[in-house]
mmCIF file of the N, C-alpha and C atoms, coordinates in Angstrom:
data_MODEL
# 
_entry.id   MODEL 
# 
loop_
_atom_site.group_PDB 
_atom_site.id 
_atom_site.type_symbol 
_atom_site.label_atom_id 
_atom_site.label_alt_id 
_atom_site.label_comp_id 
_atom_site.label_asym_id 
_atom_site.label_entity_id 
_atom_site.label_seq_id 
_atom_site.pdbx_PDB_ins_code 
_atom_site.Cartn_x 
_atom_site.Cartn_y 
_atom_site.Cartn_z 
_atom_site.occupancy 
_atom_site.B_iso_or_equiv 
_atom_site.pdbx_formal_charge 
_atom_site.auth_seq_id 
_atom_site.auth_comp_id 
_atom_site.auth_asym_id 
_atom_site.auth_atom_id 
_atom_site.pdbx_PDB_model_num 
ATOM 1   N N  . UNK A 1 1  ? 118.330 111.771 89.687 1.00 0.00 ? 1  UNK A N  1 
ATOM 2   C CA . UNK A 1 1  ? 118.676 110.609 90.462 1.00 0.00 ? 1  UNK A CA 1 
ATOM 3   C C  . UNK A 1 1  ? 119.491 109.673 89.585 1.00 0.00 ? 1  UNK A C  1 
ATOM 4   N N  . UNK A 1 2  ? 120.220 108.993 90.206 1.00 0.00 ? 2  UNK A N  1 
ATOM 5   C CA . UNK A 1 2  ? 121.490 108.386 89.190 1.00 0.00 ? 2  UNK A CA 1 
ATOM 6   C C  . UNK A 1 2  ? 121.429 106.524 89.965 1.00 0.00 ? 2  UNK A C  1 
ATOM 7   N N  . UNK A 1 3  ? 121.382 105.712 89.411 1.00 0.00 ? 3  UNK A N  1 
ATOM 8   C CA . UNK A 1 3  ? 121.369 104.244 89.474 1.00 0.00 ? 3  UNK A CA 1 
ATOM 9   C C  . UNK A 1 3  ? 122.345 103.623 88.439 1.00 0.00 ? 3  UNK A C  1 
ATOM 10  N N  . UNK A 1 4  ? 122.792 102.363 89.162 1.00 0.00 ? 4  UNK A N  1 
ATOM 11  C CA . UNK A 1 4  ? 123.586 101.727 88.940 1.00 0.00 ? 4  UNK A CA 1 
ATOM 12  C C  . UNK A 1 4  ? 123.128 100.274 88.428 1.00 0.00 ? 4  UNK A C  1 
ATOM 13  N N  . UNK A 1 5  ? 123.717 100.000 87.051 1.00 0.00 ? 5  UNK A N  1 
ATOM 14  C CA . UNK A 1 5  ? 122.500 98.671  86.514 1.00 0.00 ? 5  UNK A CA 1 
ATOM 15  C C  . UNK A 1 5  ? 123.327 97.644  86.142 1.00 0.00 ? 5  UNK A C  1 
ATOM 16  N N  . UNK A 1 6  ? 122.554 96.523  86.484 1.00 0.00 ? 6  UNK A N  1 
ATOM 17  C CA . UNK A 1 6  ? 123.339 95.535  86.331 1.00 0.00 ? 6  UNK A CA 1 
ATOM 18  C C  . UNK A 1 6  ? 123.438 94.862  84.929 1.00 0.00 ? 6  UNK A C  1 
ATOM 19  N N  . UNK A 1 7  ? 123.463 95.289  83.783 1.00 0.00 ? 7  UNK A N  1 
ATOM 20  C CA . UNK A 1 7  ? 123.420 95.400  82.013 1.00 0.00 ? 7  UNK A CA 1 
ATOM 21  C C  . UNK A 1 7  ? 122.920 96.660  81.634 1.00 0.00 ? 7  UNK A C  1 
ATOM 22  N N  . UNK A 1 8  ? 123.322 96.683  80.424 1.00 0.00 ? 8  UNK A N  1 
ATOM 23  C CA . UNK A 1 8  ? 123.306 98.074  80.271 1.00 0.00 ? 8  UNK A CA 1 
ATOM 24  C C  . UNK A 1 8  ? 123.067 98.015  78.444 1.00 0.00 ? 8  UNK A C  1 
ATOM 25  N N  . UNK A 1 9  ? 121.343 98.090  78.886 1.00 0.00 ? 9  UNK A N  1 
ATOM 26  C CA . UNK A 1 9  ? 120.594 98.293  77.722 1.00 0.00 ? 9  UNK A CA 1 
ATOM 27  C C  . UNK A 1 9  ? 121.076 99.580  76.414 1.00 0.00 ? 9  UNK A C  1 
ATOM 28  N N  . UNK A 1 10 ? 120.629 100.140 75.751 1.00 0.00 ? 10 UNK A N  1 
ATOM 29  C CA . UNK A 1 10 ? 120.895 101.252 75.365 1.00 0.00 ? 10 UNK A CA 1 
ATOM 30  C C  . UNK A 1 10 ? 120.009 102.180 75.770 1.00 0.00 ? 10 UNK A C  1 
ATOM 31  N N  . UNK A 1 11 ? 119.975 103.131 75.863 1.00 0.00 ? 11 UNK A N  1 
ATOM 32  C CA . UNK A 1 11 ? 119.045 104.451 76.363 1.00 0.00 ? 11 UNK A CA 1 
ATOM 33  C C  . UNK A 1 11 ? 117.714 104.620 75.930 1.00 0.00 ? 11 UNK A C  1 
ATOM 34  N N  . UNK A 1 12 ? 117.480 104.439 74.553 1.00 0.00 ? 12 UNK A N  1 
ATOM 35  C CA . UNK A 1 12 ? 115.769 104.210 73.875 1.00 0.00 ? 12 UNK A CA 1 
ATOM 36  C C  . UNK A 1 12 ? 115.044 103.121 74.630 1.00 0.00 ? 12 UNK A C  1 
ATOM 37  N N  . UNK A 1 13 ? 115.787 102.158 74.891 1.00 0.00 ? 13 UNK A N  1 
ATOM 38  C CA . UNK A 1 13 ? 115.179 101.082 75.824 1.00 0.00 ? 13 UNK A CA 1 
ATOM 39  C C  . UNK A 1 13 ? 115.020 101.430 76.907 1.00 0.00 ? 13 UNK A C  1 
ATOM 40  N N  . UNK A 1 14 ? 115.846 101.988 77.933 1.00 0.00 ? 14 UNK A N  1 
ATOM 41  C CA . UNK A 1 14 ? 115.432 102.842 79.207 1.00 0.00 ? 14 UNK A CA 1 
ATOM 42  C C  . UNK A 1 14 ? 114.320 103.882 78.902 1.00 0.00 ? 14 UNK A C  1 
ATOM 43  N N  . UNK A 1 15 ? 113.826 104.513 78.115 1.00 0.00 ? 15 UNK A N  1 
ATOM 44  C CA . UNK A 1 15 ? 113.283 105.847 78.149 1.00 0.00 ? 15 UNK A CA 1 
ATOM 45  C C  . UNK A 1 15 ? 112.534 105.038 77.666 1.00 0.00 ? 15 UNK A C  1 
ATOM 46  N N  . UNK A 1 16 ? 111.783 104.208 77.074 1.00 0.00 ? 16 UNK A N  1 
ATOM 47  C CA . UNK A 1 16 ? 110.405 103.539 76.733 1.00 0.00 ? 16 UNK A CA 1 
ATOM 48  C C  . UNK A 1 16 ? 110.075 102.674 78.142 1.00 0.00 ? 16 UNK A C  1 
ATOM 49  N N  . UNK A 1 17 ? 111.118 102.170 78.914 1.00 0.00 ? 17 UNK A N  1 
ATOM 50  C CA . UNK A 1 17 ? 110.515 101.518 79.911 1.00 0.00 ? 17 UNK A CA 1 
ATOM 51  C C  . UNK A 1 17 ? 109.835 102.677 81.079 1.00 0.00 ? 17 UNK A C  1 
ATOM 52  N N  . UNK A 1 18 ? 110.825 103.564 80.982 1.00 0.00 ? 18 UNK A N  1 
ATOM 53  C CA . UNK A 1 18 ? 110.253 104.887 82.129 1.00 0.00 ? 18 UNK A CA 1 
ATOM 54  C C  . UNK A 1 18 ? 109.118 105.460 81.318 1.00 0.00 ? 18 UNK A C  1 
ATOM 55  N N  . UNK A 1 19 ? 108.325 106.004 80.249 1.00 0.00 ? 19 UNK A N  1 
ATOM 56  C CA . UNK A 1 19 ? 107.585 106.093 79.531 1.00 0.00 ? 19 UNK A CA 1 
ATOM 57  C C  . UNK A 1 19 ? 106.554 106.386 80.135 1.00 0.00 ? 19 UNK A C  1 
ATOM 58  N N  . UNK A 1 20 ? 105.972 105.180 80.613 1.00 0.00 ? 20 UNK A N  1 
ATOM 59  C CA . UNK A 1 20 ? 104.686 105.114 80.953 1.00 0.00 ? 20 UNK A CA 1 
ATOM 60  C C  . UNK A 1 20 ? 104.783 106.203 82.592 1.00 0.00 ? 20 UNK A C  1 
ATOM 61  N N  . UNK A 1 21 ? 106.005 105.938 83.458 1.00 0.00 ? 21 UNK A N  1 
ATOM 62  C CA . UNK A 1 21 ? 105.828 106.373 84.332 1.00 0.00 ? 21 UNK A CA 1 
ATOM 63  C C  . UNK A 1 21 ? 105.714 108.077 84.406 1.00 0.00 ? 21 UNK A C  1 
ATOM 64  N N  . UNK A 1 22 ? 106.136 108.333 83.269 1.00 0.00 ? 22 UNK A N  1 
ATOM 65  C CA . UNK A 1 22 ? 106.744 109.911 82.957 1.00 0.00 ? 22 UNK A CA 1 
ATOM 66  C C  . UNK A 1 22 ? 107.451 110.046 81.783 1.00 0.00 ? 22 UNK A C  1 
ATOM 67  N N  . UNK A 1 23 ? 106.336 110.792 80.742 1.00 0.00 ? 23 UNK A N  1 
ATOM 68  C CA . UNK A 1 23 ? 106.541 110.594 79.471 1.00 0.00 ? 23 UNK A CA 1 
ATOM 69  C C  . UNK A 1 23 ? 107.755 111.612 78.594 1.00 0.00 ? 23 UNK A C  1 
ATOM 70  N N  . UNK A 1 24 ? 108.018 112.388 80.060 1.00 0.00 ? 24 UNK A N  1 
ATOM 71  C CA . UNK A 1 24 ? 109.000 113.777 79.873 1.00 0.00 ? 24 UNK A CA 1 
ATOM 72  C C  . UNK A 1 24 ? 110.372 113.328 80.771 1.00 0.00 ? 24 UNK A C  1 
ATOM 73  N N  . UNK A 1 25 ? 109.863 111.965 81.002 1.00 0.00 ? 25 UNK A N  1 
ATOM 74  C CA . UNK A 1 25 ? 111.625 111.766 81.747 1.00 0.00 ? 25 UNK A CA 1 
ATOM 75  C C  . UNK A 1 25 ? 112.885 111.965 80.686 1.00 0.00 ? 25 UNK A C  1 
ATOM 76  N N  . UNK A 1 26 ? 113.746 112.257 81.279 1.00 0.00 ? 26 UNK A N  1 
ATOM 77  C CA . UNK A 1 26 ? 115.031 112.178 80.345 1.00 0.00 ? 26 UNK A CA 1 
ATOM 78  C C  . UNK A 1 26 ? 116.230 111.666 81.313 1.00 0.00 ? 26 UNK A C  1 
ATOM 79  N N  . UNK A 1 27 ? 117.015 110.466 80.269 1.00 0.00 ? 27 UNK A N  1 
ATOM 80  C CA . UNK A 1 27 ? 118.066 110.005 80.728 1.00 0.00 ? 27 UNK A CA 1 
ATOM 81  C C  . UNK A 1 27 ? 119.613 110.073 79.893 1.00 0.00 ? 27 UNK A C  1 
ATOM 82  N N  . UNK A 1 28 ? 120.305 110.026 80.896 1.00 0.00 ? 28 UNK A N  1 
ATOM 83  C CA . UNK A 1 28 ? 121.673 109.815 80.287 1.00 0.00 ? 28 UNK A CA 1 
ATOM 84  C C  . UNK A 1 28 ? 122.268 108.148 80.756 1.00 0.00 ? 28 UNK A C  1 
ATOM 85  N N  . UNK A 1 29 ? 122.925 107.766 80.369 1.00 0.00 ? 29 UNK A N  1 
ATOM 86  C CA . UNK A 1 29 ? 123.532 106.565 80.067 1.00 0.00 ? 29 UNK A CA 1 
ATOM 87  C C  . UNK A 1 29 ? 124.926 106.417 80.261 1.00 0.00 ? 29 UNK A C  1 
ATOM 88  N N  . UNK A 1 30 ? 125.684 106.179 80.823 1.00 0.00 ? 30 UNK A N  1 
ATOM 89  C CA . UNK A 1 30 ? 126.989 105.721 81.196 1.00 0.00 ? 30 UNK A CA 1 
ATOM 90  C C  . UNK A 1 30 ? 127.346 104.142 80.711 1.00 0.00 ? 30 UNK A C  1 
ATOM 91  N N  . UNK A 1 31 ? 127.078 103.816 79.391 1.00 0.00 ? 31 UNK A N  1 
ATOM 92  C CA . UNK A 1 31 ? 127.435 102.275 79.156 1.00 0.00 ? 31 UNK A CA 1 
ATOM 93  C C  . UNK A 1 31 ? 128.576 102.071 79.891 1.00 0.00 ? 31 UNK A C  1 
ATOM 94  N N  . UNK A 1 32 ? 129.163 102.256 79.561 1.00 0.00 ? 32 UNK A N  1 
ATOM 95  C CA . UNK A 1 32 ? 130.754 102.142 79.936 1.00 0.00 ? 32 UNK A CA 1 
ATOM 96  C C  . UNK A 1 32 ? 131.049 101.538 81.671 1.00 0.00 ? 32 UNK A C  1 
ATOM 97  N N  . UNK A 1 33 ? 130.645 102.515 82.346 1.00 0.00 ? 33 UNK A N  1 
ATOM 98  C CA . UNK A 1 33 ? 130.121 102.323 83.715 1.00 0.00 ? 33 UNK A CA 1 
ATOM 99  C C  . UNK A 1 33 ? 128.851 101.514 84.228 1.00 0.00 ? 33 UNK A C  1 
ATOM 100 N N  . UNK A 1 34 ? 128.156 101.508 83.171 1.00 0.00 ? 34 UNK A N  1 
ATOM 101 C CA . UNK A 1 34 ? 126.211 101.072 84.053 1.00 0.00 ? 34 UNK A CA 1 
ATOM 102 C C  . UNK A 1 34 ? 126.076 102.121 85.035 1.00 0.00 ? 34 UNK A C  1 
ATOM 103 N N  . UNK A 1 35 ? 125.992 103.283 84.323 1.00 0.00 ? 35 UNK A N  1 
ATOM 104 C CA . UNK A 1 35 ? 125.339 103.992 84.924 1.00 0.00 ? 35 UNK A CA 1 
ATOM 105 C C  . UNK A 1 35 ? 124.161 104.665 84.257 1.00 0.00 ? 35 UNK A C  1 
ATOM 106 N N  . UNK A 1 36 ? 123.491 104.956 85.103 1.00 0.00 ? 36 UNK A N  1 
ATOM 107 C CA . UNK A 1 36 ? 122.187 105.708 84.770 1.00 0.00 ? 36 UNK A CA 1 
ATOM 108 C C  . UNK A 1 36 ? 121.795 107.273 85.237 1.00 0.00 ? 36 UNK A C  1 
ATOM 109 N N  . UNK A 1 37 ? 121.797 108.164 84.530 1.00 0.00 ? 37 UNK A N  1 
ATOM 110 C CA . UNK A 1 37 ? 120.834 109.376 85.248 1.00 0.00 ? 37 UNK A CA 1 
ATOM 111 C C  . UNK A 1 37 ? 119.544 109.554 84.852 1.00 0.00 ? 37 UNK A C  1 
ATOM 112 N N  . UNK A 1 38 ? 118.445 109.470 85.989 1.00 0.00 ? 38 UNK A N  1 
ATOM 113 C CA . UNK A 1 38 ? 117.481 109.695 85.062 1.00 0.00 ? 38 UNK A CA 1 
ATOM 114 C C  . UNK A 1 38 ? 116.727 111.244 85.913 1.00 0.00 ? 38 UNK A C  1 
ATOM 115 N N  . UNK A 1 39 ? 116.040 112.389 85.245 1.00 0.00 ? 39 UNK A N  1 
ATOM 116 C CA . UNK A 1 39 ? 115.517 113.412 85.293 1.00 0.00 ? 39 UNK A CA 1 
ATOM 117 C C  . UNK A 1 39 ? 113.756 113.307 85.027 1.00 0.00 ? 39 UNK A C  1 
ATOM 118 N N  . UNK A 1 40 ? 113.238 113.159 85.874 1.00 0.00 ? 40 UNK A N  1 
ATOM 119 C CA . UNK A 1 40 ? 111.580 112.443 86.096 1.00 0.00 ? 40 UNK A CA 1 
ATOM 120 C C  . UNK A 1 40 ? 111.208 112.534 87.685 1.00 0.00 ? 40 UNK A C  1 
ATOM 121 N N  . UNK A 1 41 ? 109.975 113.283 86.838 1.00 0.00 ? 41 UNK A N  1 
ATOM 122 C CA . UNK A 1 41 ? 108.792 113.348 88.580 1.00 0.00 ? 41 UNK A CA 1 
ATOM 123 C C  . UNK A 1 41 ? 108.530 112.186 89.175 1.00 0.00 ? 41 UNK A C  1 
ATOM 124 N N  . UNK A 1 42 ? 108.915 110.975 88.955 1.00 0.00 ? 42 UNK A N  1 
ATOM 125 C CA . UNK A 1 42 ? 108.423 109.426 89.368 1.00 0.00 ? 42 UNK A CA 1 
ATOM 126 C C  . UNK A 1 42 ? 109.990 109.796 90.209 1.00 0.00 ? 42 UNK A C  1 
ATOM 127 N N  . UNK A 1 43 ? 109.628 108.818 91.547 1.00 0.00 ? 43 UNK A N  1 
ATOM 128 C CA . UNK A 1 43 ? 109.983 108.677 92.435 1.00 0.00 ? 43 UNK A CA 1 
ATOM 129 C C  . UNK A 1 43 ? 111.559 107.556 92.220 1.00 0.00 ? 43 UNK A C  1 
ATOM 130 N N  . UNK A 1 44 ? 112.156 107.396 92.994 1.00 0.00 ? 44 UNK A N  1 
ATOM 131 C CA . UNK A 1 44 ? 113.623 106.787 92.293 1.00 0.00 ? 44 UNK A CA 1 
ATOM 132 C C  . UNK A 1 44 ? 112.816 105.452 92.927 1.00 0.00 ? 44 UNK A C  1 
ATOM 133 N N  . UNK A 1 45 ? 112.223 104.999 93.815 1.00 0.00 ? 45 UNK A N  1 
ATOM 134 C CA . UNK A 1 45 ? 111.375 103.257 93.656 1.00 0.00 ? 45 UNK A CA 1 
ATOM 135 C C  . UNK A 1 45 ? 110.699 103.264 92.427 1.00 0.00 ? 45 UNK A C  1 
ATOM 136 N N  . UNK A 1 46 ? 109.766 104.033 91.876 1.00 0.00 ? 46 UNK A N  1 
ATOM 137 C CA . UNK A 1 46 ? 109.284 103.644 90.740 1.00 0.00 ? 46 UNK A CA 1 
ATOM 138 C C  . UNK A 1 46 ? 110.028 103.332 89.538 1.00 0.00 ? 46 UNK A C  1 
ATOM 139 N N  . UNK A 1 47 ? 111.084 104.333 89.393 1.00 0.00 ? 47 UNK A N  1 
ATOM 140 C CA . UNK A 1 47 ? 112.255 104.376 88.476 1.00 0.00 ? 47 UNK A CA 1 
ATOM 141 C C  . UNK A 1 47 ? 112.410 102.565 88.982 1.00 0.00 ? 47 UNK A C  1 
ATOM 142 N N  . UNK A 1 48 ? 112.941 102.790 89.788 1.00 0.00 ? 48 UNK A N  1 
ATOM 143 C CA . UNK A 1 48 ? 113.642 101.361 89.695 1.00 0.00 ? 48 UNK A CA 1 
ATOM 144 C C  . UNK A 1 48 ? 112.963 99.568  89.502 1.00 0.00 ? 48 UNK A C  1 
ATOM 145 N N  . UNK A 1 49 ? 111.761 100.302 90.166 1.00 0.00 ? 49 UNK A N  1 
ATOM 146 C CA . UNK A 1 49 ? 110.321 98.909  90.161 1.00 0.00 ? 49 UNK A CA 1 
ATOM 147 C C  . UNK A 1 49 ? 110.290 99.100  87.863 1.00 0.00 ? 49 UNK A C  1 
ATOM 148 N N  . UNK A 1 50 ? 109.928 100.157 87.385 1.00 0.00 ? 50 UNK A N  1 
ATOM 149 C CA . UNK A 1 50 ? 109.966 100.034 86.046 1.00 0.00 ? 50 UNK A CA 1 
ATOM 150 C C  . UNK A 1 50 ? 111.067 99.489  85.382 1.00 0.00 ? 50 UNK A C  1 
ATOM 151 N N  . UNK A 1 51 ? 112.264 99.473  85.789 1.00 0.00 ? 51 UNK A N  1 
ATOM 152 C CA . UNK A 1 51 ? 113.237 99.415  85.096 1.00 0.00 ? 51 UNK A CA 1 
ATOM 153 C C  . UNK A 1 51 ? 113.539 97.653  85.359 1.00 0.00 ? 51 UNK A C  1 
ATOM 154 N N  . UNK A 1 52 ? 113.368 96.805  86.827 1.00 0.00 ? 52 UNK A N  1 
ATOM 155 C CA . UNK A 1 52 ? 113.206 95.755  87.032 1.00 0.00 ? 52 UNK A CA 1 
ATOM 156 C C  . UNK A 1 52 ? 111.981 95.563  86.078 1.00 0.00 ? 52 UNK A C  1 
ATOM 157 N N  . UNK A 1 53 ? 110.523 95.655  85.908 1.00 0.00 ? 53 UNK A N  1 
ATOM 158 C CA . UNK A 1 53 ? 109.941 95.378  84.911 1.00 0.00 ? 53 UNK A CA 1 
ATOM 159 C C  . UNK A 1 53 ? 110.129 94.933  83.280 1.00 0.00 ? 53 UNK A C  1 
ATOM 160 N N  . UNK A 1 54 ? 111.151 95.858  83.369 1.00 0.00 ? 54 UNK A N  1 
ATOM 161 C CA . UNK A 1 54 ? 111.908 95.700  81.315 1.00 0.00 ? 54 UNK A CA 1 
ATOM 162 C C  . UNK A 1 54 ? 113.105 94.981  81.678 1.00 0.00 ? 54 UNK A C  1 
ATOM 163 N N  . UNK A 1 55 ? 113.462 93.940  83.132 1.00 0.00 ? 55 UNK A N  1 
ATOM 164 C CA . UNK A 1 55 ? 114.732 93.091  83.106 1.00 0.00 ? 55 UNK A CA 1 
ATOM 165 C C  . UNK A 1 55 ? 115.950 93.610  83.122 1.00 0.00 ? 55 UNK A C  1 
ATOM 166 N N  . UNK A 1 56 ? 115.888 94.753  83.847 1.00 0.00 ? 56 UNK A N  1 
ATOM 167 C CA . UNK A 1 56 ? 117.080 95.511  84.397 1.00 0.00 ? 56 UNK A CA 1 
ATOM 168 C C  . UNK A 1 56 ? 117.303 95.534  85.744 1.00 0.00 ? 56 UNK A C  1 
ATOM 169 N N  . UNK A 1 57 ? 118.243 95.244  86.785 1.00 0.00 ? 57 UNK A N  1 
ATOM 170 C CA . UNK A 1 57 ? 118.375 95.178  88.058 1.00 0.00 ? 57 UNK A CA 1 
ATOM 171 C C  . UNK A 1 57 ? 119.199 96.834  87.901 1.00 0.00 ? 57 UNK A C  1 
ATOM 172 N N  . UNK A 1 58 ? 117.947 97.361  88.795 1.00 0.00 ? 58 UNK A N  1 
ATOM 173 C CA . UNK A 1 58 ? 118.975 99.077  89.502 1.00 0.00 ? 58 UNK A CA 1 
ATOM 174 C C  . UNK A 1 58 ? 118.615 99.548  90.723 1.00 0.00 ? 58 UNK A C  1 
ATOM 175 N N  . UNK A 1 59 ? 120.143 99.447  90.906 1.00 0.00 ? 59 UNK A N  1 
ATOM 176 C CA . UNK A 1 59 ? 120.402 100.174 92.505 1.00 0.00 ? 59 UNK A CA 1 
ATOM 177 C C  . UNK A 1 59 ? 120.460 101.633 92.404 1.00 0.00 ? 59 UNK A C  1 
ATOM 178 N N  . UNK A 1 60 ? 119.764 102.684 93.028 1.00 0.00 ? 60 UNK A N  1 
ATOM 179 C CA . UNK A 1 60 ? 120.179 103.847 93.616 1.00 0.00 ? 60 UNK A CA 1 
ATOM 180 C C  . UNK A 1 60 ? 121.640 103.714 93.975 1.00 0.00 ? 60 UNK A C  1 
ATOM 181 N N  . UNK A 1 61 ? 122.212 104.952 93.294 1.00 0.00 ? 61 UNK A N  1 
ATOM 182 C CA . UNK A 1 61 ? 123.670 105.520 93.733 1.00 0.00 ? 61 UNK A CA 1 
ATOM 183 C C  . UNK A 1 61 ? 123.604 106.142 94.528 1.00 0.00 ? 61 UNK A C  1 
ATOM 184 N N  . UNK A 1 62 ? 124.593 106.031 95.976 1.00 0.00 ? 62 UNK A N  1 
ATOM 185 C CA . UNK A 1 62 ? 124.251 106.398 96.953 1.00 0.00 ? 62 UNK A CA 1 
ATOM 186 C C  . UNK A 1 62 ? 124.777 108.175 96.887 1.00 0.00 ? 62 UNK A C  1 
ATOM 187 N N  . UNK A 1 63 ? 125.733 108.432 96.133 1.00 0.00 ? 63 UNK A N  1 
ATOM 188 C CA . UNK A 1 63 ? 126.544 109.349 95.627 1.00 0.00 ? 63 UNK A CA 1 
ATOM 189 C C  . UNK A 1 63 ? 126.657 109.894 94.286 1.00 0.00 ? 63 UNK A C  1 
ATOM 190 N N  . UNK A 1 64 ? 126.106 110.946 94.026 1.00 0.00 ? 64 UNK A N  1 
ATOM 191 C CA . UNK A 1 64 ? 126.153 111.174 92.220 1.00 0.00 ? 64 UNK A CA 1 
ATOM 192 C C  . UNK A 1 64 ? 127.576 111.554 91.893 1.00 0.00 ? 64 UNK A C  1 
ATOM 193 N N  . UNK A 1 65 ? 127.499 111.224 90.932 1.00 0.00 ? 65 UNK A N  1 
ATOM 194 C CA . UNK A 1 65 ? 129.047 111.128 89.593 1.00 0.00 ? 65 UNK A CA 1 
ATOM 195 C C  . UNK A 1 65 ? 128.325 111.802 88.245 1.00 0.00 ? 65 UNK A C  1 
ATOM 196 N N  . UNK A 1 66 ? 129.409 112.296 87.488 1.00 0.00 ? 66 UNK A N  1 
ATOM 197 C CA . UNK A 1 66 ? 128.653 112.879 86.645 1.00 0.00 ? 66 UNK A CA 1 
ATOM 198 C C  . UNK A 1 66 ? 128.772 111.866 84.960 1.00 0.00 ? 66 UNK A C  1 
ATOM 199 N N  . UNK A 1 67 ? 127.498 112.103 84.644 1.00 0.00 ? 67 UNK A N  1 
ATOM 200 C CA . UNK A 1 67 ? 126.925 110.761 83.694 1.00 0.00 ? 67 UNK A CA 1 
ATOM 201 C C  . UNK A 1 67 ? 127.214 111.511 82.748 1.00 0.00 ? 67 UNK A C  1 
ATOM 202 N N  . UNK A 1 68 ? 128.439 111.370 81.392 1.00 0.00 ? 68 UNK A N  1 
ATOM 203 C CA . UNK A 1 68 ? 128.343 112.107 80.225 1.00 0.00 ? 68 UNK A CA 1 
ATOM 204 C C  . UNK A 1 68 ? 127.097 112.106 80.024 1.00 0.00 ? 68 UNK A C  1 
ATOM 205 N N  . UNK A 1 69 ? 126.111 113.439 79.031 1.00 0.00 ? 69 UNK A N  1 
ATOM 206 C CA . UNK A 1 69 ? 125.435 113.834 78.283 1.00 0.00 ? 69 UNK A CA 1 
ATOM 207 C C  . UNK A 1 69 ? 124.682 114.057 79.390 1.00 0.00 ? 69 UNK A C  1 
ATOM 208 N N  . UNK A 1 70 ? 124.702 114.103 81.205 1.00 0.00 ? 70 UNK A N  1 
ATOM 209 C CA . UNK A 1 70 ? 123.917 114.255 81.890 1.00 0.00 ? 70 UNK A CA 1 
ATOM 210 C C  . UNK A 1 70 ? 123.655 115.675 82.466 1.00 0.00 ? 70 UNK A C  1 
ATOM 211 N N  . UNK A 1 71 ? 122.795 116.000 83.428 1.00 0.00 ? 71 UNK A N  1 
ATOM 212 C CA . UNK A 1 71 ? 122.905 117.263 83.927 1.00 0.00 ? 71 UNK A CA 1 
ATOM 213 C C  . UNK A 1 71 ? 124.044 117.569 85.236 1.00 0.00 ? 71 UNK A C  1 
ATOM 214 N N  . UNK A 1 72 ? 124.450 116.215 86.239 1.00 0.00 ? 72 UNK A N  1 
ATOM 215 C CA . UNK A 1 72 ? 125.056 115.893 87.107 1.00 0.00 ? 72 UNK A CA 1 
ATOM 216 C C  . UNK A 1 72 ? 126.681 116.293 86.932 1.00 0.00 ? 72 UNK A C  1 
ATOM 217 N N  . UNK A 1 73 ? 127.211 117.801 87.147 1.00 0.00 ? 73 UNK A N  1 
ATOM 218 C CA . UNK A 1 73 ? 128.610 117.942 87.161 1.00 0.00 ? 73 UNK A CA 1 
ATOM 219 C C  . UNK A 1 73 ? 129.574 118.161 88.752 1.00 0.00 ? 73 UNK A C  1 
ATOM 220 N N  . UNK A 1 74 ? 130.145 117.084 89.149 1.00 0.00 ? 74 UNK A N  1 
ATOM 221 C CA . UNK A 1 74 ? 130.885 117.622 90.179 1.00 0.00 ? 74 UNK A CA 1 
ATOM 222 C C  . UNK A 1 74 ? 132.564 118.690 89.953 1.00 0.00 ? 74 UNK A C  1 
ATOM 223 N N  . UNK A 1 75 ? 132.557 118.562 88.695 1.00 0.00 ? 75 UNK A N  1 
ATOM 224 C CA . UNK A 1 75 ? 133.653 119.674 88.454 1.00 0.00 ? 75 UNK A CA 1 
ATOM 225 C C  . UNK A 1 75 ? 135.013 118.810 88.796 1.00 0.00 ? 75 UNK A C  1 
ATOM 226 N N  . UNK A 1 76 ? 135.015 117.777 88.677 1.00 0.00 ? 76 UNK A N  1 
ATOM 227 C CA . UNK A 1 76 ? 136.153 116.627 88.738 1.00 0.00 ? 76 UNK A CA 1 
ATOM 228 C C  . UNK A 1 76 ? 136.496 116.117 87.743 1.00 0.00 ? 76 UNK A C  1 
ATOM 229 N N  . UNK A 1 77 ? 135.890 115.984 86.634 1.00 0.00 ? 77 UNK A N  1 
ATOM 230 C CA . UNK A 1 77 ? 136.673 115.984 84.611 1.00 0.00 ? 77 UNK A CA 1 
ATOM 231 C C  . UNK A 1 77 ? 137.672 116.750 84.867 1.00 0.00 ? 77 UNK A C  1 
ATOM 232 N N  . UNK A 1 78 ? 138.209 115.941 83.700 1.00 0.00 ? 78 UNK A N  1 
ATOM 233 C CA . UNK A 1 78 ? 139.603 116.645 83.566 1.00 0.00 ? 78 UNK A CA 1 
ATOM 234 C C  . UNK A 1 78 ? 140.633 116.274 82.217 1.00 0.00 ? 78 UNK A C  1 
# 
């Protein structure tokens, strides 16, 4: 699931805030963009209720894009 944030922490800071929810989540990071992918059994509200918790505002992307270092490729790089 991929979200869109309104600052853009660095990634150790995302993955300690998801933590508790799912200690095997893994994310990729789009600074550049504010984007987020994150890969976790927690639900994309929880994702996002945690991530408002550590003072991050994130919206669900309604459409995935692909997040360098992520799993998400639409084959549109170039």
């Amino acid at each position: 699931m991929q979200f869109e944030l309104s600052r853009t922490p660095d990634a150790a800071t995302l993955a300690a805030a998801l933590r508790p929810l799912d200690p095997d989540a893994k994310v990729a990071l789009d600074a550049a963009h504010g984007r987020l992918e994150v890969i976790s059994s927690a639900s994309s509200e929880q994702v996002v209720a945690a991530l408002r918790e550590a003072g991050f505002a994130a919206e669900p992307m309604e459409r995935e894009v692909h997040v360098s270092g992520g799993s998400t490729c639409c084959g549109g790089c170039g």
